[in-house]
N, C-alpha and C positions, 0 to 999 in steps of 0.2 A: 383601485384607488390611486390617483394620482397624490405626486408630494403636495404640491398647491394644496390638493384638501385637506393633507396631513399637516400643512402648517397654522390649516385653521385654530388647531389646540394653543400654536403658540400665541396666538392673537387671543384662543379665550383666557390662557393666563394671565394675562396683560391688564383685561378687562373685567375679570372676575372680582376681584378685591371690593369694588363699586359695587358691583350685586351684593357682595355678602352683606355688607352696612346696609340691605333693605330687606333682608331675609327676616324675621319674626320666629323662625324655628331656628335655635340653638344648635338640633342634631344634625341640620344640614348647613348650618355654618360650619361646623368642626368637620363635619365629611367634605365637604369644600375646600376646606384652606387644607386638610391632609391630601386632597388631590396635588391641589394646587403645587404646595413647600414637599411633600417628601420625595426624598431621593431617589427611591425605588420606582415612584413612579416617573419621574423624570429621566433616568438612566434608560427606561423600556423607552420611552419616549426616544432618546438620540439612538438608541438601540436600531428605531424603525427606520431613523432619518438616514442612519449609519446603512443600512440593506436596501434604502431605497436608491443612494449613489450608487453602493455595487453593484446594478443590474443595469447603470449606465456604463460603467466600466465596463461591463463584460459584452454588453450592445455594440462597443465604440470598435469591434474586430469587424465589425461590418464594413464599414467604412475603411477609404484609402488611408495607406499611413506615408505622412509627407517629410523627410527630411533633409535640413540642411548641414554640407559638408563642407569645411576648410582647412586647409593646412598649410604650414611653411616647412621647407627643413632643406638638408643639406644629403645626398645619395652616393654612395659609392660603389662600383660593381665593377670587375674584372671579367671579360671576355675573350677568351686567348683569339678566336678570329679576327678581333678589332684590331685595328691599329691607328691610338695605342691599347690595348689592352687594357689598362688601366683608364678610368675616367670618373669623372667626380662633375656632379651637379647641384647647383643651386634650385631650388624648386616650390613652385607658389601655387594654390589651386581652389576653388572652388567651385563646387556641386549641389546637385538637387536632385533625391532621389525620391521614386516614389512607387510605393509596392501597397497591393491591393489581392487581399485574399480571394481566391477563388472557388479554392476546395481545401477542408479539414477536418472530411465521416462526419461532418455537423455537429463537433466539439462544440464550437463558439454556439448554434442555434440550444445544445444543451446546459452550457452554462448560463445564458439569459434565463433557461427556462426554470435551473437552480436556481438561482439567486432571486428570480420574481418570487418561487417557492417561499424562499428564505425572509426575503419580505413581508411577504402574508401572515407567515411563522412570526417574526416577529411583533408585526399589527398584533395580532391576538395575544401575545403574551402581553403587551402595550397595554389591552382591554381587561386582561386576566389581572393584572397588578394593581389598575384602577379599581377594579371589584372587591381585588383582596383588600387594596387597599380603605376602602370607603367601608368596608367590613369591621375593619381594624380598627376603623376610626370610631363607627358605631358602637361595638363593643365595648369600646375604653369611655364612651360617655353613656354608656349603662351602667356600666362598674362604677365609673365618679359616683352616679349616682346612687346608685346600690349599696357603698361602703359609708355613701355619708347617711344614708338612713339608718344605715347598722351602727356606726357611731351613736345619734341619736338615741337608737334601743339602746345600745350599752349604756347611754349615761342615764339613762332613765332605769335601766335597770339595778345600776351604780346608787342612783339616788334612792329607790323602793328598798337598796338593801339597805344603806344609810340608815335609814326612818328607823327601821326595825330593831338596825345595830344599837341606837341609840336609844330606844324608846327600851327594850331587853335590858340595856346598861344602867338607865334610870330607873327601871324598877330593881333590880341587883342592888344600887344603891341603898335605893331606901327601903330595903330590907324584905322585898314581897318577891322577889325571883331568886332566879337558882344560878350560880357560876357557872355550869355546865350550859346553861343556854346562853349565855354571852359568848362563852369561847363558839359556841356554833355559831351564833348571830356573826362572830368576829371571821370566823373561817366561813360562812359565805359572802360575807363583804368584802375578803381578799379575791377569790373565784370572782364577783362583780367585779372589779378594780385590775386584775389578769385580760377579763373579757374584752372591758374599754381599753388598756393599752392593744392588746391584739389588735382589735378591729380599727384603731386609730393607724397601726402600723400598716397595717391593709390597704388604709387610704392613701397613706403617704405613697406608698406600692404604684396603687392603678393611677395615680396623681400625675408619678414618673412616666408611667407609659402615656397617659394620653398628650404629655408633653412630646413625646419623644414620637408616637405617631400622627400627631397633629400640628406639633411646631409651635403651641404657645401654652401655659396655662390654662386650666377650664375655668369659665366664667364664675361668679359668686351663685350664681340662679341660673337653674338647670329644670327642666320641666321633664314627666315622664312621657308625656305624648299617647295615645291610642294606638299606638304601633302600627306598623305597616301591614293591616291587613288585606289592604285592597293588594288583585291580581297574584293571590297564590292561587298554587293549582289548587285543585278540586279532589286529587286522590295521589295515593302510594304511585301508583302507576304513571297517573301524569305526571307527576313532580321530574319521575326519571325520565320520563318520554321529553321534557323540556331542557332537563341536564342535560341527558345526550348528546340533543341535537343544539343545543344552543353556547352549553358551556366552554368558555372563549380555552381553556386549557387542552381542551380535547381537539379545536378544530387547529390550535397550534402545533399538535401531536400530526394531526394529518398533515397536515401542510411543510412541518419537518420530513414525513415520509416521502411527500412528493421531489421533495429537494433532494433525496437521498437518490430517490429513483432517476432522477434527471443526470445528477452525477455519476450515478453508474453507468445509465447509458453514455454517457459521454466519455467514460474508459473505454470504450473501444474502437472508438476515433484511431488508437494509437495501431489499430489491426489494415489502416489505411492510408494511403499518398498524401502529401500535403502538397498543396499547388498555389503557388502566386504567379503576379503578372507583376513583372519591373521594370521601371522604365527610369534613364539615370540621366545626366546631362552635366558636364563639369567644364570648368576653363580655366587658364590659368599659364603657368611660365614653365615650360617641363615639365609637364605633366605627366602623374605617376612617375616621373624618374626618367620620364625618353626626350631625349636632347631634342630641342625645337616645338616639342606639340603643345599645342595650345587647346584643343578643343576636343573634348571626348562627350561623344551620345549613343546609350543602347538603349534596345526595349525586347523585352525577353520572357516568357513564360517557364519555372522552373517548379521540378516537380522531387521532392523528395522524400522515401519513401524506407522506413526501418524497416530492415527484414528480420534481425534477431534484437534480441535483447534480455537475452538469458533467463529470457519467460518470465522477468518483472510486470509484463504486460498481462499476461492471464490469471500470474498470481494478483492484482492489484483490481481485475474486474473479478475474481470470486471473491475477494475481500470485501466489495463494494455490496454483493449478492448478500452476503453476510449482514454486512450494515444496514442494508434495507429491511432485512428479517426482521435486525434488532429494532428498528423504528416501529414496525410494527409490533412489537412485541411491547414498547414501551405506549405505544398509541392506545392498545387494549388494558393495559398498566392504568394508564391518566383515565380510560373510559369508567374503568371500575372503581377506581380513587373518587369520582368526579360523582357515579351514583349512589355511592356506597354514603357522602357527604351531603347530598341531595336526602336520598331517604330518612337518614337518623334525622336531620333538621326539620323534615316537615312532621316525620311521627312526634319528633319534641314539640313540636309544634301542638299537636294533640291532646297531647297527653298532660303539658302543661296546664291547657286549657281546663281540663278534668280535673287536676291535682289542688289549681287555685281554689274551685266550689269547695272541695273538702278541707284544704287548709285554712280555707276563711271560717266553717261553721267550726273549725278545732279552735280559732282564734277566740270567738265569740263564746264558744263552750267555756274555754279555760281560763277565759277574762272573767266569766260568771260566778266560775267553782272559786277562783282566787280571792273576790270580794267577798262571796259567803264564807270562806275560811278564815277570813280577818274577823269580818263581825265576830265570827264563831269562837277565835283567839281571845277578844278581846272581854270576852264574857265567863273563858274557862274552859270553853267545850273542845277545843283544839289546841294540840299540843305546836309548838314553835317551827319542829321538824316539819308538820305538814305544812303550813302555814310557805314557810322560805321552800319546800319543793314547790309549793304551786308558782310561788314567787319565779322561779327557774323555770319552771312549766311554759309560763305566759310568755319571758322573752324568748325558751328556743321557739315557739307555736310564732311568736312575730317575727322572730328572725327569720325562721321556713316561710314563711309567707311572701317577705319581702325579697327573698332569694327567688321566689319562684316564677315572681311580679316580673323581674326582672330578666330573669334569665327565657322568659317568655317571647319577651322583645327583640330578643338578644337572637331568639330561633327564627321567628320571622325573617329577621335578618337574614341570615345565615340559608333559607332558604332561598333570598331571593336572589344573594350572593350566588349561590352554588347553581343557578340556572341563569346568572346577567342578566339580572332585571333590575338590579340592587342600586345603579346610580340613576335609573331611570325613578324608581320609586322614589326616591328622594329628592326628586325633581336637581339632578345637580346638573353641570355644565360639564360635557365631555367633548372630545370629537365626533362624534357620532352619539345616535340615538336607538342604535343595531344595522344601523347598514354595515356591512363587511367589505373587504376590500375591491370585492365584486359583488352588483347586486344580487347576481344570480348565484352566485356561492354557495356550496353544499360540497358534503363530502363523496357524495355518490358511493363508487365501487368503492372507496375509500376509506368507508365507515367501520367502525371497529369493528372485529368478525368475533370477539369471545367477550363482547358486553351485553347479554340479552337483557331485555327489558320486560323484567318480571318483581313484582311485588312480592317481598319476603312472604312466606305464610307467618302467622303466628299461631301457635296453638294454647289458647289462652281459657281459661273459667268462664265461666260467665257468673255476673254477679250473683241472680238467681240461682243458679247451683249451687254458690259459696254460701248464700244464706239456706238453702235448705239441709246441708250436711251441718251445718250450724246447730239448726233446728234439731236435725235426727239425734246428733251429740249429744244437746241439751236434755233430749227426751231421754236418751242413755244413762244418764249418769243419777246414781242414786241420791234421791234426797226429797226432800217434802214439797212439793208445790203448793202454794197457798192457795187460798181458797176465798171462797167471797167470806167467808164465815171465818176465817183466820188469816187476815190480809197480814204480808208482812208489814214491821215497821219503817216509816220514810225517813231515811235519811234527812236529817234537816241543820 
């Protein structure tokens, strides 16, 4: 990838702002302007710019180096042959020298080929911090949303205890209840009123964060969206098959290895000659110091060559052998960080999906039994105590619900984060769309060697088994079974 196309991003930051004011999705405005304003992605960003000059710097040994030289001054020197012996000059000079590498064990061809490394390295952490970041940003405008529905419940549940508190209190008054059920009406209308401050404080919480990773307030109106389900994978195994190979952390790990490898090989340059070619030209009044000359010209091939050096040289290429080890060792490190965060998001992914149907019919269950408990209160048949637990019942069964709604969305995410697909699903504005810094890019020999791509087992029940030991249980346990001839009584 040339800079040119890296400086495309600056031009979309420039440009972006106008898109978002036509955007209609809220979650990809906030993931936008968090690309856009935060610092982490911006630092990755000069990060790449900063490694794409270093690999002109390190090119530029290619090339002749040309310098200009001047001087005035005044010389003294003593020559007992001379006479006089003694003599002193006045002296004026200028030159132009010019030396041109020829040979250096192909140092200079390994440092380009570091620092190109290092570039690449950098591009992808560039990408990785866009993903995390667009991650971060999503997250925090799940939670806005998330804590202000839980405020919501709380005050609703704040209010159902309310009713209670006071309706328990007026009958106490006028003379048809008991003290003891008002101090309980009274202690769980503190419990509601605990609940609402928490969950209020929660909000104030994630408020700050999405400030802090978005760069402005969340809007008044915030929609939940149908989350991003388009282009997950299809199983445990693809998920990781896509991390692997795709996730911008990992291919930054590679790409630091090869930088490492490059500068190793380039230690042992120092086990070789160095050779330029120089060629000098100078003029002037006494020149270097010698009475009358005016014009000095050489051209010269020089070759010089360490023979010792108290073995700083062999210690400094096994140091390097060592640092390569470590790259890899951190390269297999990032691969299994990378599937290990891959897998848990898409099984959340799953499992959420499952947990919703059961916490929605717990919702609708307990919203049922609570109304019939009131009736039931209100006539005698139910004591207060049940009454205010089902009450509590209903807001944790909403609260789990809404936790679950959300945190749902939140995995989707996180899956698509943990394989870089995450700013493409969002349709947001990047430098790229997945081209890498080479089209053909891949890790090849390169690829982690202790990441296998294998799908946890799990060894798990099945629901059918869990209901038939239920069953055998039930059958177990002594007691009368009714009968069509002596059905129990219903509950009502």
């Amino acid at each position: 990838m040339t800079v040119s196309r890296a400086l495309t991003f600056s031009l979309l930051i420039a440009t972006s702002t106008a898109a978002l004011s036509q955007t209609d999705d809220p979650l990809k405005a906030a993931a936008q302007k968090a690309i856009q304003t935060n610092p982490e992605v911006t630092a990755r960003f000069n990060a790449f710019r900063a490694a794409s000059n270093e690999v002109d710097v390190a090119r530029g040994a290619y090339y002749p180096r040309v310098d200009l030289n001047a001087d005035v001054g005044r010389s003294r020197d003593s020559i007992d042959t001379r006479n006089p012996k003694d003599q002193s000059l006045s002296r004026t000079g200028v030159g132009v020298s010019l030396t041109q590498l020829l040979w250096d064990g192909q140092l200079t061809q390994s440092e380009v080929s570091r620092f190109g490394h290092a570039r690449s390295s950098r591009y992808f952490e560039f990408i990785e911090a866009t993903e995390q970041t667009a991650l971060e940003a999503s997250r925090a405008y799940y939670d806005v949303l998330r804590f202000r529905r839980l405020v919501l419940l709380a005050e609703d549940n704040y209010v159902q205890h309310k009713v209670s508190h006071d309706q328990i209190q007026n009958r106490f008054k006028a003379g048809v209840g008991r003290g003891v059920d008002v101090e309980q009406a009274a202690a769980r209308l503190a419990l509601a009123e605990t609940n609402l401050s928490t969950e209020t404080a929660n909000l104030h919480d994630v408020v700050a964060r999405y400030q802090r990773v978005v760069g402005e307030a969340p809007p008044a109106q915030l929609t939940l969206g149908a989350g991003l389900t388009q282009g997950m994978p299809a199983s445990a195994s693809e998920v990781q098959t896509q991390a692997t190979l795709r996730n911008a952390g990992i291919s930054a790990a590679v790409e630091n290895l090869r930088a490492l490898r490059s500068q190793s090989e380039g230690q042992r340059s120092a086990f070789q000659p160095r050779v330029e070619a120089r060629a000098r030209g100078s003029e002037g009044h006494n020149l270097n110091g010698l009475q009358d000359q005016r014009r000095e010209a050489a051209a010269e091939v020089v070759l010089s060559w360490n023979l010792f050096n108290g073995g700083s040289d062999q210690a400094r290429v096994r140091q390097f052998a060592d640092l390569v080890t470590q790259a890899a060792d951190l390269r297999d490190r990032t691969c299994r960080d990378a599937r290990q965060t891959a897998s848990i998001a898409f099984n959340d992914t799953l499992k959420l999906v499952e947990q919703l149907r059961y916490l929605e019919r717990n919702v609708v269950a307990i919203e049922r039994a609570r109304d019939a408990y009131r009736q039931q209160f209100e006539i005698g048949q139910r004591s207060l105590l049940d009454l205010l637990n089902a009450e509590n019942e209903v807001y944790t069964a909403r609260r789990a619900y809404a936790n679950a709604e959300h945190e749902l969305r939140i995995a989707y995410v996180r899956t698509h984060a943990a394989t870089n697909t995450l700013t493409a699903a969002l349709g947001l504005s990047r430098i790229d769309t997945g081209a890498l810094p080479d089209d053909n890019w891949n890790a090849g020999d390169d690829a982690a060697a202790r990441c296998p791509i294998t799908a946890a087992p799990l060894a798990t029940t099945s629901r059918e088994e869990l209901d038939a030991r239920a069953k055998a249980l039930s059958e177990a346990r002594p007691g009368v079974t009714p009968t069509p001839a002596t059905k129990a009584p219903v509950a009502r």
